[in-house]
N, C-alpha and C positions, 0 to 999 in steps of 0.2 A: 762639364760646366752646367747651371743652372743660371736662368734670365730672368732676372727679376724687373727687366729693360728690355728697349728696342724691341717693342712689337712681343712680347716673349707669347702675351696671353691668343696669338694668331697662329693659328695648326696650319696645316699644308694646305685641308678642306675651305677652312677661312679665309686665308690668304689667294686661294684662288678665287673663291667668290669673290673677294673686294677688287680680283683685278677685271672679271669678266663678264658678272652682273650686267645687263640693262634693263632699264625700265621705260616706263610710259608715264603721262600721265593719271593713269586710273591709279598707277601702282600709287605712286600718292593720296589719291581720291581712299582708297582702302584702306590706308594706316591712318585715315582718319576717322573714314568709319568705325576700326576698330577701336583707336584711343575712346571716340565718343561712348561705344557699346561699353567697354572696359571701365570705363570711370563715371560713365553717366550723366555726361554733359550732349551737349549739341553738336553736332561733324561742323556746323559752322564758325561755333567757339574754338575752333581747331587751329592754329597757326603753324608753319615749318619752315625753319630757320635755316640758315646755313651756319649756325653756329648758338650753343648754349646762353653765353653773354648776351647775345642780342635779343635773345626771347625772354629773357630776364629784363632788360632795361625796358624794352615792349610792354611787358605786366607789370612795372612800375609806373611808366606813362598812364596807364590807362586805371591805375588806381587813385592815384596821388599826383600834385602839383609841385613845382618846382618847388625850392628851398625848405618842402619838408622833410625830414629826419627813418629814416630806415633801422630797422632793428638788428644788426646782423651777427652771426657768432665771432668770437676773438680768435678763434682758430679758422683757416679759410683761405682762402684764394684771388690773386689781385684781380682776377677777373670776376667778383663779385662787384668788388670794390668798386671799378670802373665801370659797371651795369649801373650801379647806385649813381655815380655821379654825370654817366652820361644822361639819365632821368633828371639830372638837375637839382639829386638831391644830397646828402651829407649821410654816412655809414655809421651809425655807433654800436662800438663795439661792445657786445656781452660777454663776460670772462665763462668759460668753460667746466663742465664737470667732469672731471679727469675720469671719471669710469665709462661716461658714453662719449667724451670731446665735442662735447655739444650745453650749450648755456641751458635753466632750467625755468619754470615757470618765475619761483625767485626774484631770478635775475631781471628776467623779463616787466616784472611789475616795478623793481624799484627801479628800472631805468624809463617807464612809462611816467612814476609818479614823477621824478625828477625832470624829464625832457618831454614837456606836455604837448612838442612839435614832432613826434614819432607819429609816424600815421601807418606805418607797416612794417612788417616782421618775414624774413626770410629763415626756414627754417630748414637743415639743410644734410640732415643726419648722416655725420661724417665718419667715411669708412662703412658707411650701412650701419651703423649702433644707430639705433633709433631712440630718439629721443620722448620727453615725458610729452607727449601730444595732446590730451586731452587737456591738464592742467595750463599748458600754453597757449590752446584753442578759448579756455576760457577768459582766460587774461586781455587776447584779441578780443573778444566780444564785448567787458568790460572798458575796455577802453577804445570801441568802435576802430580798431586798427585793421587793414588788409592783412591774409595771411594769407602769404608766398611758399608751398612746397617748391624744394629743389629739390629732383628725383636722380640729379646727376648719379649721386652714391648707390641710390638706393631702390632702386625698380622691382618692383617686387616682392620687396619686405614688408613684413608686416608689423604692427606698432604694438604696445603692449597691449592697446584692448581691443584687439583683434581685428582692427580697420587697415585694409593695408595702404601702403605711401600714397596720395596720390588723389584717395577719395576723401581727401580732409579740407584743401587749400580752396581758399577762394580762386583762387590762380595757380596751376601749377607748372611747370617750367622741366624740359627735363634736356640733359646735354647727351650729345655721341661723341664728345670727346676723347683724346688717347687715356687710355687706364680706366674710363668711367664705367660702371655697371652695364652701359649697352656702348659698347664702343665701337663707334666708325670712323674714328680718327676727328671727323669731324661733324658739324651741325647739330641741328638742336628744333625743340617747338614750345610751346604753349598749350594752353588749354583751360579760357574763363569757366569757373561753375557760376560764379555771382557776376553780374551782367548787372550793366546802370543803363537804360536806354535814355537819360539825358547824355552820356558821355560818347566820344567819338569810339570806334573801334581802333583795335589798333592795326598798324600797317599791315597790309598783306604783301608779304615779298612774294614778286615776281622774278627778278632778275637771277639768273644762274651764274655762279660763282666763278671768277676767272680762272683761264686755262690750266695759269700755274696754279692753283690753288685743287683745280680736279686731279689735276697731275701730280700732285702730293698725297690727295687722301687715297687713289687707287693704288699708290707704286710705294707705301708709305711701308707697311705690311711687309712687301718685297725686299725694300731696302733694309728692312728690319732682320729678317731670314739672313741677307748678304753678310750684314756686320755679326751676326752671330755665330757664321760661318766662319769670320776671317778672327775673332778673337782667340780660334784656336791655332790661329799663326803666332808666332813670336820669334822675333830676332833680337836678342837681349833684353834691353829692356820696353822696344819697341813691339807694340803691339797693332796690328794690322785693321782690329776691329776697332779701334779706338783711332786709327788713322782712316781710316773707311768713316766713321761718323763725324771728325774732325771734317773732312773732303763734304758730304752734305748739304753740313750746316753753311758750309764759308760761300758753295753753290748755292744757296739758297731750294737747292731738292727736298728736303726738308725744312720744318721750322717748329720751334717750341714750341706747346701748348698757349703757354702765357704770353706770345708774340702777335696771336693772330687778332686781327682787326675788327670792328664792331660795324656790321652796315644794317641797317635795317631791311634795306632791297632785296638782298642776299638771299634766296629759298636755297632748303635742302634740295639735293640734284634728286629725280626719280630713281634714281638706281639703289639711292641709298636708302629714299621711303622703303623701296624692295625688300634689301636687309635689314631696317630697322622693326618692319611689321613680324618678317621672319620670325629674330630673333626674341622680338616683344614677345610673343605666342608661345615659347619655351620661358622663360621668367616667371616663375611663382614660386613665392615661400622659400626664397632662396637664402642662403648664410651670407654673414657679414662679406661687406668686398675684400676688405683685408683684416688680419688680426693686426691687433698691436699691444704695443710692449714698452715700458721706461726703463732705461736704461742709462747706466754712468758710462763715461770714456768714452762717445759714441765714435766719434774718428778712429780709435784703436779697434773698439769690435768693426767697425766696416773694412778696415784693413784685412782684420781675420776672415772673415766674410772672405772677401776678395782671393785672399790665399787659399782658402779652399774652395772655392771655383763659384763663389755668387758672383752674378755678375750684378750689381746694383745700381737704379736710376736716381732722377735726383729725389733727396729724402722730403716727404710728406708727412710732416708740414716742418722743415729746418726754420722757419721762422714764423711769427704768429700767421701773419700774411705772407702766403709765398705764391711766387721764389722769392729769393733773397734777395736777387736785383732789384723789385719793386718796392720790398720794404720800406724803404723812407719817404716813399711817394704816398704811405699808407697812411701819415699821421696819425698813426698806432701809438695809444699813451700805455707804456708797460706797465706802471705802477694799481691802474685800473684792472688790471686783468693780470694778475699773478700767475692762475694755474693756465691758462696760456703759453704765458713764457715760460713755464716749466715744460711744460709739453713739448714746446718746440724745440728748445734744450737738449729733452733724453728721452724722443718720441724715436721710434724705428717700428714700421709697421711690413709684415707678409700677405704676399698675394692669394686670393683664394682660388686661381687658376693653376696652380702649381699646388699637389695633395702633400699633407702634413707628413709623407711619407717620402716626398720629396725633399720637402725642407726639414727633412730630421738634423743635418747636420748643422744647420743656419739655428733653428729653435733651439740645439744643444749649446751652440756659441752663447744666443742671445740670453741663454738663461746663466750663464757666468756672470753677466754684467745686467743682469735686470735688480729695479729698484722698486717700490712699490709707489702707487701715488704721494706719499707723505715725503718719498726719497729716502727711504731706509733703506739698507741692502737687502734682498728678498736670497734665501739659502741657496744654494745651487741644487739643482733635483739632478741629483747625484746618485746612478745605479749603484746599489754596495751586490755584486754576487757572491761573497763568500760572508755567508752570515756566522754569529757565534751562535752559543747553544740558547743565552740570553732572550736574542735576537728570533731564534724559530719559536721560541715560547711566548713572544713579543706577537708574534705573526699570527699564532692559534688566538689569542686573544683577538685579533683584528678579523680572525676568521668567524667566529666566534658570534662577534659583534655584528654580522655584517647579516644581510636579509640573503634568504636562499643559499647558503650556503652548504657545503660537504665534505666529507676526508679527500675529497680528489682536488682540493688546493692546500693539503697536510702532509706533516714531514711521513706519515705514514705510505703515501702514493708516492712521495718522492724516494726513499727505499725501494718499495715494488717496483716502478722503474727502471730504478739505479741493477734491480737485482737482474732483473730479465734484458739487462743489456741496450738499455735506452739510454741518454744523456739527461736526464733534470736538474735543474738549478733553479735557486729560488732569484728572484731579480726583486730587491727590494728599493721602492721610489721614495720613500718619504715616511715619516713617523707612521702614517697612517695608510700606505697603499702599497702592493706588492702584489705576486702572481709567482705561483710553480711554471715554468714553460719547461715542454719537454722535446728536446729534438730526438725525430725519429728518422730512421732511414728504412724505408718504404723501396721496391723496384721501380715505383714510379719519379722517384724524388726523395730529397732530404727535405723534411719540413720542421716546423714549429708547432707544437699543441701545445693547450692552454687552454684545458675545462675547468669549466665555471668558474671561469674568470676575466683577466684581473679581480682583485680584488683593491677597489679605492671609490671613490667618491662620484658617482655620474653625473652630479649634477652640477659639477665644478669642472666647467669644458676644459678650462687652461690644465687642469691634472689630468684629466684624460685623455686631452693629446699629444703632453708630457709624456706620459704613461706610453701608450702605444708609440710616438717616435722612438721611444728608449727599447720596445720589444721590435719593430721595425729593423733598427740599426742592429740589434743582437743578430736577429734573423740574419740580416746581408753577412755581418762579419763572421758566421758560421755556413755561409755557404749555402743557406736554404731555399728553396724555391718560393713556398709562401709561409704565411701562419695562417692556422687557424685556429681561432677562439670561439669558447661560449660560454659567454658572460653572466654573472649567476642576477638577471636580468629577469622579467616576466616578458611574454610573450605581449608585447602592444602596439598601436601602432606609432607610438612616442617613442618608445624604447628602440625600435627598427630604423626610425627616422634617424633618432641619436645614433646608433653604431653607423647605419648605411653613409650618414655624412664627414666620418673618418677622413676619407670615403673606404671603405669595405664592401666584399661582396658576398650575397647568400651564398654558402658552403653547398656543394653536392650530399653531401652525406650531415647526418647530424652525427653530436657528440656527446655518449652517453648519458642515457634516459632523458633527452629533453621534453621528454611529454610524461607524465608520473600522475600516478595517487599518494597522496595523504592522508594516513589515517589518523584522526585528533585522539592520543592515546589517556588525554585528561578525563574522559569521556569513562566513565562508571561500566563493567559486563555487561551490565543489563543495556542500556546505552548504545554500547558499542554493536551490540547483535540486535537490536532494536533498528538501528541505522542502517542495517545488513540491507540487500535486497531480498527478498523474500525465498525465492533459490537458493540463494546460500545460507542465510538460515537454517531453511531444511540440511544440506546437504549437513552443515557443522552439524545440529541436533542429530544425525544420521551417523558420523561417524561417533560420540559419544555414545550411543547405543550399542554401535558395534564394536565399545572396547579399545580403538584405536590408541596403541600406547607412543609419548611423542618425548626424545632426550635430546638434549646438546649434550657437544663434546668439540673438541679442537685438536686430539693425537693425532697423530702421525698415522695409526689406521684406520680412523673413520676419513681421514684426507684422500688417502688411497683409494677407500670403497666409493667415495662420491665421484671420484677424477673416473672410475670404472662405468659407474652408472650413469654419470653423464654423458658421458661418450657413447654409450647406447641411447642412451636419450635423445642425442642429435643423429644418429642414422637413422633413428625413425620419424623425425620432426623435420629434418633438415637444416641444421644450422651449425656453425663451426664453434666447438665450445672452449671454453681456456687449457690451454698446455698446462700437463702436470707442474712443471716448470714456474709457470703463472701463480699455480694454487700453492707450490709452495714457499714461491716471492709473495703473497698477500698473505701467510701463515706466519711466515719470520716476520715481515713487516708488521701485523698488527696485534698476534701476540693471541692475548684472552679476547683481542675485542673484535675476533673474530671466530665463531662459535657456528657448527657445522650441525643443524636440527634434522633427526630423522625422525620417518612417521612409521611404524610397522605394525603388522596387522596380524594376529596371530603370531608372532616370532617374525615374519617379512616383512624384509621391506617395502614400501608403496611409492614414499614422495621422501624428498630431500629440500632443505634449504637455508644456502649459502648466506647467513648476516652478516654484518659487518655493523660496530656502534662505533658512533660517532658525538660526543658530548648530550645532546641532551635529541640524537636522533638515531635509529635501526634501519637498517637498510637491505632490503629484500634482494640483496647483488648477484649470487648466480642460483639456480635450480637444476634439481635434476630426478627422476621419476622410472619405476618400473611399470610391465606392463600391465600389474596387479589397479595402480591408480586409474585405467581407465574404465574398470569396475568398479573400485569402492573410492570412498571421498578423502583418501588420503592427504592430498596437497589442501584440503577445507580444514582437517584435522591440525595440519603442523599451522598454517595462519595463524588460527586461532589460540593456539598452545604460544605461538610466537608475540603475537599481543599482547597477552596476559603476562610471558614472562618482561619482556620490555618495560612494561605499566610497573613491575615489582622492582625494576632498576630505577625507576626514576626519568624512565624514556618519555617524551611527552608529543614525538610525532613518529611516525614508522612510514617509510616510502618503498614503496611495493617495485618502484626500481624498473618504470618502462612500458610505458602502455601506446597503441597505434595513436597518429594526429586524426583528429578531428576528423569525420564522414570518410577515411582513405579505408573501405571495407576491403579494398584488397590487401593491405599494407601484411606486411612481414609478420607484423605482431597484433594485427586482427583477432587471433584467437585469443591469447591469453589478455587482450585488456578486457573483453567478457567478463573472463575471469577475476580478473585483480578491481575491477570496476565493483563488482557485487561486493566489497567488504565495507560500503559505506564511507570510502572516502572522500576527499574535494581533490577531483582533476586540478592539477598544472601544468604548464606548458611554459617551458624556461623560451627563451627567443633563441629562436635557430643560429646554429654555427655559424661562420662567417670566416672568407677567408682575406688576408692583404696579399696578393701578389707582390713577389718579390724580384723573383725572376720572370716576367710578363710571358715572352713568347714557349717559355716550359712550361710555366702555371697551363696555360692555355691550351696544350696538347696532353697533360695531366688533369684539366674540366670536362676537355671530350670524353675520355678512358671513363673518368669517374661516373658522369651523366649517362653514360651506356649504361652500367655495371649498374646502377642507382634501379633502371628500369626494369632491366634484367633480375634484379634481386625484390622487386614490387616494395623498394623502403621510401 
């Protein structure tokens, strides 16, 4: 079962801290120090609540007078609503923009021009989508209105133009509510930046929250663990976790979010200042709280949901203002705010404490019945693994098309593969997105590869984590321990963010030639040996001198003599070179467009080198060298012969296929990027492999093995 309820986002770690914590005074005195250091106010502008609600109606008192008008979103929560009117003042609602579920500058102005008794604006970026903040910051200055951050969702985040939550709000407000971005079941605080020293301050709560209410927030956690223990009882239709939280509520041992009462006396208890500084100090630049999704039939997919083991809470937001009990107390006018009640209609939103690898099964349901904001049907991202011939030609064009790309996401590595006794299958996601994975079985494990790639769109997260639940779920249902991918990506620190927050982990090992030269074959002879480093220069002008004569071929015995000479080539270098086997699965596999270059010298051979083309690129893939080449410039000879023929095909990049990372002088392949470095080309560095565990406590005892062997081998 998976919880998408009762406490789910509380580990064992956390669960014990909320029941064992104590604190002191000072521990408060410090999470205010730091809110003030954090955001740049005064520790005295500091307030802490025993609850979100109250420190909101708090920074409405203190900005505004009774019977004036509050700006709030049409999606949202009765405990907004009742912060608004315990201030004495009236809610109106701004209709939503269904991509972020948050109202936008727009809106904002024409309900300003319209209601000239709005004196402030809460703004509340739901789910953590942040909204359009600068254009709304201006609209408040325009029309001298107070602006209220609510950090409940969103702690941490940061806003389009790079200001994160928090340092924007005249007053900002944040909740520790159940499910909220910092949660501790309960309380809440403040924090004026704009101060009136004509106006009163507002209250300082003193008073500590009663027995039963501390006895809730520590045991809250607990009883959360308990019922998710017992939902895996059942006696027909009778479910044990569901009579365990039925038992609760009717005790009053717990109570709903939207239950709890507004005092202003009420301070957060020090234990919980504790936790709240903790946790505040890990929060930055964090991803949305939850994703979300529209959806048709929403009671039939929760049903499904439910039969395969979600367990789910109540839906956010089932009604514009929720819960739904409070609705009509909302004087919520539907007709004013449409895409609201569309949202609430065919909203279904996932948590971010549960990994997209978790909820592959739930994302695969929700994508049956997802709709897009217009309410059109949205296709099902539907894996097809058995492609037609159409369809692989369909895919070279998408490969093709794509930046970074190489034959190792082509039906040609899926052959080689297929031939040397691996499983490949192409897994295609959508018109536009797809990936070779290949399962291998290793002594250590079965796993998933999957070099450079996927191939789809990264900068459209919902296909991407589309993409990966669909290779995730492949992985389990074949029994694999993990995958690893690498993404035909650049090495940045944007791009690492993007995979790492999957979440994924850096790989022990990389996967082939993630660090490379390119040499630009557009680039005129003269050009191309101009660009040389000056060493090789000479050495090329050195082996033309000496005659060096340089042929391809691809039979059957020049395959032989190479598979010969390179395996002398690795007893003396040290390195384990491909099985004949290998050489002649990439021989059948790719035909003419693999062509086998020797250099010889006087009638001898010197140097060897394995290409491989690929559409409009040559790929320097294996070598191999006698002992003659460490005398004369034989491997400078075939390069150069290999350039020039490439440039006569209509080649117009050539990758030299593997050079060491960056300052690692010891690394494996220290020698030969010297080498491959002096022909003038531009370094690349693809972003390092990465693995999804799939099987946790085997992955884990296969990273030690790896990480030893890693050091052991100087890669």
């Amino acid at each position: 079962m998976k919880f998408i309820a009762h406490a789910s986002q509380f580990g064992l770690k956390k669960t014990l801290r909320q029941l064992f914590t104590f604190g002191f005074k000072k521990d408060s005195e410090k999470l205010k120090s730091y809110i003030a250091e954090r955001y740049q106010v005064e520790a005295e502008n500091v307030a802490l609540y025993g609850s979100g609600r109250t420190a909101l109606s708090e920074a409405l008192k203190y900005f505004i007078k009774p019977g004036d008008k509050v700006a709030i979103t049409a999606l949202t929560c009765f405990a907004v609503v009742e912060a608004v009117r315990s201030a004495g003042c009236e809610p109106v609602y701004l209709d939503v923009n269904l991509k972020n579920l948050h109202f936008d500058s727009k809106a904002l102005e024409k309900a300003c021009a319209k209601n000239p008794e709005i004196k402030a604006v809460i703004v509340q970026n739901n789910l953590a989508y942040t909204c359009d903040i600068a254009n709304i910051e201006s609209v408040t200055k325009k029309y001298n209105l107070a602006l209220i951050e609510d950090l409940a969702h969103c702690v941490g985040m940061d806003y389009p133009d790079g200001r994160e939550a928090g340092m924007v709000g005249d007053v900002v407000i944040m909740s520790f509510g159940k499910g909220k971005s910092l949660d501790l079941i309960s309380g809440g605080l403040l924090f004026l930046r704009k101060t009136d020293k004509r106006k009163k301050s507002f209250t300082i709560p003193t008073n500590l929250p009663s027995f039963a209410d501390r006895f809730r927030t520590r045991l809250y956690p607990l009883f959360g663990a308990i019922t998710r223990g017992l939902f895996h009882l059942q006696l027909g239709r009778l479910n044990f976790g569901r009579l365990y939280t039925a038992f609760l509520l009717k005790t009053h041992q717990i109570q709903k979010s939207a239950d709890a009462r507004l005092d202003s006396s009420i301070r957060l208890t020090h234990w919980q200042a504790k936790l709240a500084l903790r946790d505040l100090k890990k929060i930055k630049h964090r991803a949305p709280l939850r994703r979300f999704y529209f959806v048709e039939n929403r009671e039939e997919l929760l049903e499904k949901l439910t039969a395969s083991g979600f367990i789910m809470d109540d839906i956010w937001y089932s009604s514009p203002v929720s819960p739904e009990r409070y609705y009509t107390r909302a004087n919520f006018n539907e007709k004013v705010c449409p895409n609201a009640v569309f949202a609430a209609e065919h909203l279904i939103n996932l948590p971010n404490w549960l990994t997209i690898f978790e909820l592959a099964e739930a994302r695969h349901l929700i994508n049956q019945y997802e709709i897009s904001p217009q309410g059109e049907k949205i296709a099902p991202f539907t894996t097809k693994k058995s492609l037609s011939e159409t369809e692989i030609e369909h895919i070279d064009t998408l490969r093709h098309a794509a930046s970074h790309t190489n034959f190792l996401q082509s039906k040609q590595w899926y052959e080689v593969n297929k031939s040397i006794g691996h499983k490949p299958i192409f897994l295609m996601f959508s018109e536009k997105s797809y990936c070779l994975a290949i399962i291998k079985d290793a002594k250590r494990g079965r796993f998933l590869e999957i070099p450079c790639g996927p191939i789809l769109d990264y900068a459209n997260r919902d296909e991407l984590e589309l993409a990966m639940a669909e290779i995730y779920r492949y992985a389990k249902q074949n029994n694999c321990v993990f995958v690893r991918f690498r993404p035909n990506l650049e090495e940045t620190s944007e791009n690492r963010a993007l995979i790492e927050s999957i979440p994924s982990l850096s790989a022990s090992y990389f996967l082939h030639a993630e660090n490379t030269v390119f040499v630009d074959l557009t680039q005129s002879e003269e050009d191309l040996l101009k660009n040389m480093r000056r060493q090789t220069r000479y050495e090329v002008r050195r082996s033309e001198k000496l005659n060096f004569k340089v042929k391809k071929s691809n039979d059957p015995g020049i395959l032989r003599e190479f598979h010969q000479i390179q395996v002398e080539t690795a007893k003396r270098q040290g390195f384990i070179p491909p099985r004949r086997k290998d050489l002649n699965a990439y021989a059948k596999a790719f035909g003419s467009d693999l062509q086998i270059y020797r250099a010889t010298l006087d009638g001898k051979p010197v140097a060897y080198g394995l290409v491989l083309t690929d559409a409009l690129e040559g790929d320097y893939f294996e070598a191999a060298s006698t002992e003659l080449n460490y005398k004369f410039p034989g491997a400078y000879a075939l390069q150069w012969y290999v350039m020039r023929d490439l440039k006569k095909q209509g080649k117009i990049r050539y990758n030299l296929w593997g050079i060491a990372p960056a300052g690692q002088k010891n690394h494996k392949f220290a020698g030969v990027t010297t080498f491959k470095t002096g022909f003038g080309g531009e370094k690349f560095d693809y972003l390092h492999a990465h693995d999804l565990p799939v099987k946790k406590l085997h992955y884990g005892l296969i990273r030690l093995v790896e990480d030893a062997r890693r050091k052991k081998r100087h890669l």
